[in-house]
C-alpha positions as CSV (number, residue, x, y, z in Angstrom):
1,X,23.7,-9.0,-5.3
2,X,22.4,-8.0,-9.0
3,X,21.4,-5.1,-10.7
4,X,19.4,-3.0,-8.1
5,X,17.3,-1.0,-11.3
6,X,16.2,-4.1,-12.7
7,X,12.8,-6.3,-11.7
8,X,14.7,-10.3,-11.6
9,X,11.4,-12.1,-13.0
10,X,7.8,-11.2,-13.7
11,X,5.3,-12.1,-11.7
12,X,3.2,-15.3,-11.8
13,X,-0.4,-16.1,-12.1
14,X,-2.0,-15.2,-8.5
15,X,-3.1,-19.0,-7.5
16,X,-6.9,-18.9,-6.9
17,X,-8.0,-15.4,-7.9
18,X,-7.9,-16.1,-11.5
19,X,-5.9,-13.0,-12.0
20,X,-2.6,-12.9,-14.3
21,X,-0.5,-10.4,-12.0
22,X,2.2,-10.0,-14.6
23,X,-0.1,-6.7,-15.8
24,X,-0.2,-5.7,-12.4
25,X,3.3,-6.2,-10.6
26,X,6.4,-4.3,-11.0
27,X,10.0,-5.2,-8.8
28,X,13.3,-3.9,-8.6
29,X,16.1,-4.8,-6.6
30,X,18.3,-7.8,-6.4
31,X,16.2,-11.5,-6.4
32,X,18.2,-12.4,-3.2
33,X,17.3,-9.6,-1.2
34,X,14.2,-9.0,1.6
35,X,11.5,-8.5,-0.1
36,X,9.1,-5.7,0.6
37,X,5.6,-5.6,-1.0
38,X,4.0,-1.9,-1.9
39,X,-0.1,-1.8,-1.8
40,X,-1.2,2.1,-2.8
41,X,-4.4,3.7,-1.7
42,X,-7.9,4.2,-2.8
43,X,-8.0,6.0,-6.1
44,X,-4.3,5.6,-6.6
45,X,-2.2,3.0,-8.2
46,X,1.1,1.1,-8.0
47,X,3.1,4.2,-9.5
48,X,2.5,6.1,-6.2
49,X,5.4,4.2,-4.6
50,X,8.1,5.7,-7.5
51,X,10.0,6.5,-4.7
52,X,10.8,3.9,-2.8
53,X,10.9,1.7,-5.6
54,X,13.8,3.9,-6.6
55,X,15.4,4.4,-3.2
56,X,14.8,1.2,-1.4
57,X,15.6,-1.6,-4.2
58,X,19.6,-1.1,-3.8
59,X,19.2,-3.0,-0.5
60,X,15.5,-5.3,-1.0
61,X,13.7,-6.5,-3.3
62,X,10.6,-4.1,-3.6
63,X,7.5,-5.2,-5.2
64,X,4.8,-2.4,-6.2
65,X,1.4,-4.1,-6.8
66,X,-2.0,-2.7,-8.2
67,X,-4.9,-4.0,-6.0
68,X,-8.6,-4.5,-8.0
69,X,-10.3,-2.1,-9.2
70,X,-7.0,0.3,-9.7
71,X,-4.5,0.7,-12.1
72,X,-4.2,-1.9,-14.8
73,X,-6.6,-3.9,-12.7
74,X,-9.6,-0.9,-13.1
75,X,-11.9,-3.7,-15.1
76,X,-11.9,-6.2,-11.8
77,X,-14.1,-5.6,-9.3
78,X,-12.8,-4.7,-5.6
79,X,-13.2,-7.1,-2.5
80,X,-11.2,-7.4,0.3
81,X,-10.7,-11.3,0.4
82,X,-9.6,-11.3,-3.4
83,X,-7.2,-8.1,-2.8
84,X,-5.7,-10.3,0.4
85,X,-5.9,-13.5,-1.7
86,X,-3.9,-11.7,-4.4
87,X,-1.8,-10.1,-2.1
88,X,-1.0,-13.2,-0.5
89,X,0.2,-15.2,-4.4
90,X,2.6,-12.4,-4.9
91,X,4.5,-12.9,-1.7
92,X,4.7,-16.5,-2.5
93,X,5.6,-16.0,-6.1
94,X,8.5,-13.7,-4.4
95,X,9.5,-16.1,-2.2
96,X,7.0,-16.5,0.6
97,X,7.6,-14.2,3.0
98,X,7.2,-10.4,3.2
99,X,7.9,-7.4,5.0
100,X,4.0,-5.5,3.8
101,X,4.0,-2.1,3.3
102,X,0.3,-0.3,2.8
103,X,-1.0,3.2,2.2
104,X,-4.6,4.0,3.4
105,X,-6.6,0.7,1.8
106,X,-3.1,-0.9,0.8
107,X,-3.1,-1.4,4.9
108,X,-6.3,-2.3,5.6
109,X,-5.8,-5.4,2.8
110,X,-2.4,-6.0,4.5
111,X,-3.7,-6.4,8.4
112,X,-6.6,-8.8,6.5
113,X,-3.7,-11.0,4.8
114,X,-1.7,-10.8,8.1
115,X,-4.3,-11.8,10.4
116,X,-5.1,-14.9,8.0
117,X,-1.7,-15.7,7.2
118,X,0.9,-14.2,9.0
119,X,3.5,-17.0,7.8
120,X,3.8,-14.9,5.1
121,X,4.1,-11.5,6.5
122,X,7.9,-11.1,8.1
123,X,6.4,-7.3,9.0
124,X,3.2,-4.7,8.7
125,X,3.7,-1.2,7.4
126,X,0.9,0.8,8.4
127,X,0.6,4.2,6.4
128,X,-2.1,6.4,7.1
129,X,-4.8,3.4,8.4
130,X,-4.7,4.6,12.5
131,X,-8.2,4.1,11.7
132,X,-11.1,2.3,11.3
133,X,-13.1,3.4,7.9
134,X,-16.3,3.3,9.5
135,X,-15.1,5.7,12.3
136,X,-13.6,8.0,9.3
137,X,-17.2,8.4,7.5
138,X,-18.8,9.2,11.5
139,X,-16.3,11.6,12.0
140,X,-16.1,13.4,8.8
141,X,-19.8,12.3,6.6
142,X,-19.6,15.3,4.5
143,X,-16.0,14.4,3.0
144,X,-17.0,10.7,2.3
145,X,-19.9,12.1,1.1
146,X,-18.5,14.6,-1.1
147,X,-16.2,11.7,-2.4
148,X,-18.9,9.5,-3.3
149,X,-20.4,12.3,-5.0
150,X,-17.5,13.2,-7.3
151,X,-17.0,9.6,-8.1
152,X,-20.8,8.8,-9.2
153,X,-20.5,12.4,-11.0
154,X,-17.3,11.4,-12.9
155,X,-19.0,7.6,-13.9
156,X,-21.5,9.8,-15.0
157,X,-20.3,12.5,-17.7
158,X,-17.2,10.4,-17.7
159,X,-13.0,10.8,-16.8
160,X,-11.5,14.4,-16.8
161,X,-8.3,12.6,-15.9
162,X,-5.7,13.9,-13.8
163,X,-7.9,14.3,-10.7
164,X,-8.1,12.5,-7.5
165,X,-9.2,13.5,-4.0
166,X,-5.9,13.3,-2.9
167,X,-4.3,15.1,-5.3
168,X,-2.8,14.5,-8.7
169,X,0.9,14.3,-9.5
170,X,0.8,12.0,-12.2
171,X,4.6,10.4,-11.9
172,X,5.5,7.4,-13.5
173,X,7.3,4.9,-11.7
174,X,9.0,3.0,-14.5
175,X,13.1,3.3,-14.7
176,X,14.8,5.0,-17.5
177,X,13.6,3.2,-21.0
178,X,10.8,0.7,-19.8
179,X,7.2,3.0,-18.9
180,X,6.0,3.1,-15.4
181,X,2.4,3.0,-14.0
182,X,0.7,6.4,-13.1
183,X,-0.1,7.1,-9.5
184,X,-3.7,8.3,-10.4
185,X,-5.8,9.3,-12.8
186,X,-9.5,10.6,-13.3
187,X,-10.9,6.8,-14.5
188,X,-10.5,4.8,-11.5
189,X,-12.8,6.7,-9.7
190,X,-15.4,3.4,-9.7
191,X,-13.0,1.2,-8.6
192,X,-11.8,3.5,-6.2
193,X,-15.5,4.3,-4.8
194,X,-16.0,0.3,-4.7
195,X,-13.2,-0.2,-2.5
196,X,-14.0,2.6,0.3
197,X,-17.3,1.5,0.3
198,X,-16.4,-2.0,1.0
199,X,-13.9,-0.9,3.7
200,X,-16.2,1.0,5.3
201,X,-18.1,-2.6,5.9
202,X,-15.3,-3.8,8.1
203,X,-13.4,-3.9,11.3
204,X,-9.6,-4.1,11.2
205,X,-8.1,-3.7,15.0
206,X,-9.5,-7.3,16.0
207,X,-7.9,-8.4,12.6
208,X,-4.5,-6.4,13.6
209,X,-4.5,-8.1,17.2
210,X,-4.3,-11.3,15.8
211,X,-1.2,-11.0,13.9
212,X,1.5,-12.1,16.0
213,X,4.6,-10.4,14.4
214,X,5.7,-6.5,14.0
215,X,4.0,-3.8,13.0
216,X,5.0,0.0,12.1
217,X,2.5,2.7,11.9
218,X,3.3,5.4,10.2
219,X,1.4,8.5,9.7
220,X,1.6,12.4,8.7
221,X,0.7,14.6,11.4
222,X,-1.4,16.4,9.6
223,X,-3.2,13.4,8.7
224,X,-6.0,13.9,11.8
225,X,-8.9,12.2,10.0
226,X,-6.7,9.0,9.9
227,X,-4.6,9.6,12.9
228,X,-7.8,9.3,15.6
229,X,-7.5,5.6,16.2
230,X,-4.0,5.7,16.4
231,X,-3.5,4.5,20.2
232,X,-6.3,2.3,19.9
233,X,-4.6,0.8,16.5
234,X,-1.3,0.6,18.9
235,X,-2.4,-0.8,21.6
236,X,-3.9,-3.6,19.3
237,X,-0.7,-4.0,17.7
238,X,1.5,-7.4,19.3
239,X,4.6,-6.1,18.8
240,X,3.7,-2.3,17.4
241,X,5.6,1.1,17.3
242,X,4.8,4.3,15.8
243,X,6.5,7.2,13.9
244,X,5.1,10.1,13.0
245,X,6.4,12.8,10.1
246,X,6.1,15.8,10.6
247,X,5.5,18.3,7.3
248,X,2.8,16.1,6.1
249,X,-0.9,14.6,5.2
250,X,-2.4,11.6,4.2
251,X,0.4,10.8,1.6
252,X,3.6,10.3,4.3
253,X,5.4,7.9,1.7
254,X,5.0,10.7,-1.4
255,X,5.3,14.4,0.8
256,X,8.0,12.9,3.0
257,X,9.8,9.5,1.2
258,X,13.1,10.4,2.5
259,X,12.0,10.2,6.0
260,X,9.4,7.8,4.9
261,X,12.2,4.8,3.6
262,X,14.4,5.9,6.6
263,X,11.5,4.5,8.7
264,X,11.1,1.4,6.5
265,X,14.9,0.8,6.4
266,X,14.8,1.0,10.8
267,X,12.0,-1.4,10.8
268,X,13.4,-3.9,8.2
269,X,16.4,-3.8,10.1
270,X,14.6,-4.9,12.9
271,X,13.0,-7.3,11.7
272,X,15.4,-9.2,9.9
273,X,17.9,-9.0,12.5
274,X,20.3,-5.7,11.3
275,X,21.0,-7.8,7.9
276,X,19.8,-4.9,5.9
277,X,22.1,-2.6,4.6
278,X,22.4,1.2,4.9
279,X,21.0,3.7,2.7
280,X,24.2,5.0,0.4
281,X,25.7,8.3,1.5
């Protein structure tokens, strides 16, 4: 089926948003495949996903994206109907139908574009969104707090790079010869602030009820801050399941990928009807 290490075609304009997603888009994996598409977290960018970009593109077509306000899209403004309107351009310029996957805020877009459009979402991968943000800032105030805090200090006297709340590892998630995108670093603390702050405006279990098709949620179980809706996010779910990793936070598909892209690989199989083949030996 092709050259598993090698993206088949750039990505097109994103019809509508007035973005050129070619800056913002990296793929691997064979052009014939099942397509999955990667949204990171707040604060984080498409190079978070190195591993499953690595792991998973010898049997899909994987597609790591960086959502406004992040990455090499730091310079435009967060809002959750142009993230999902992006979002939704890149699965048509893949082909028009996508398993989602989505990390913290890469969910939250994902249920958005799913509830809108679920023609074009074959599946939902929750990770680390059992949650509604609002309930998060009730439940915790002085950790959203502090983050806010950090972020305003660092637009202030400016990046110290390297930093993020969750942690910096600073991969790259480029193959051998061609550079990759960094996870994180210290500048897209604006952006990053922007898009929690606009989360924390919205309500996503309504939005997850109305998508008709599957859903995995998958979470750390250490991750209790984001894990307290998790029935209730569930329950909401049509057709939903759950997994939960052990040996882990808030970062399942980074601490754990192994047992994270088993999960993916179950799910995909599922939902395209066992055509997906097994992870190599």
């Amino acid at each position: 089926m092709g050259d598993p290490s090698v993206a088949p075609r750039a990505a097109q304009p994103a019809t509508g948003t007035g973005l050129d997603l070619a800056r913002a888009v990296e793929e691997r994996g064979p052009a014939d495949a099942p397509v999955l598409v990667l949204l990171h977290g707040t604060r984080r960018t498409r190079g978070m996903w190195h591993h499953q970009l690595r792991d998973l593109s010898d049997a899909f077509r994987v597609v790591a994206v960086d959502l406004p306000g992040h990455g090499t899209l730091a310079d435009v403004p967060f809002r959750l109907s142009d993230a999902s309107a992006m979002l939704g351009s890149v699965i048509d310029g893949a082909g028009g139908r996508a398993i989602v996957i989505g990390q913290s805020l890469g969910a939250y877009v994902a249920i958005d574009l799913a509830a809108s459009h679920p023609d074009r979402v074959a599946g939902l991968v929750l990770a680390n969104a059992s949650a509604e943000p609002r309930s998060i800032a009730r439940r915790a105030p002085r950790t959203v707090g502090s983050y806010l805090l950090v972020a305003a200090s660092e637009r202030v006297r400016g990046p110290r790079g390297g930093s993020s709340l969750a942690g910096a590892r600073g991969e790259e998630s480029g193959p051998p010869g061609r550079p990759g995108a960094r996870a994180t670093n210290g500048w897209l603390f604006k952006g990053g602030t922007r898009a929690m702050v606009t989360a924390l405006g919205e309500t996503f279990i309504p939005r997850l009820a109305a998508y008709p098709g599957p859903t995995l949620l998958v979470n750390g179980a250490d991750d209790h801050l984001f894990r307290h809706g998790e029935r209730a996010f569930l329950a909401a779910a049509v057709d939903g399941r759950l997994e939960v990793i052990p040996g882990c936070g808030h970062l399942v598909s980074e601490d754990q990928p192994a047992a994270f892209n088993a999960a993916v690989r179950r799910f995909a199989g599922q939902v395209y009807g066992g055509n997906v083949p097994r992870a190599p030996a």
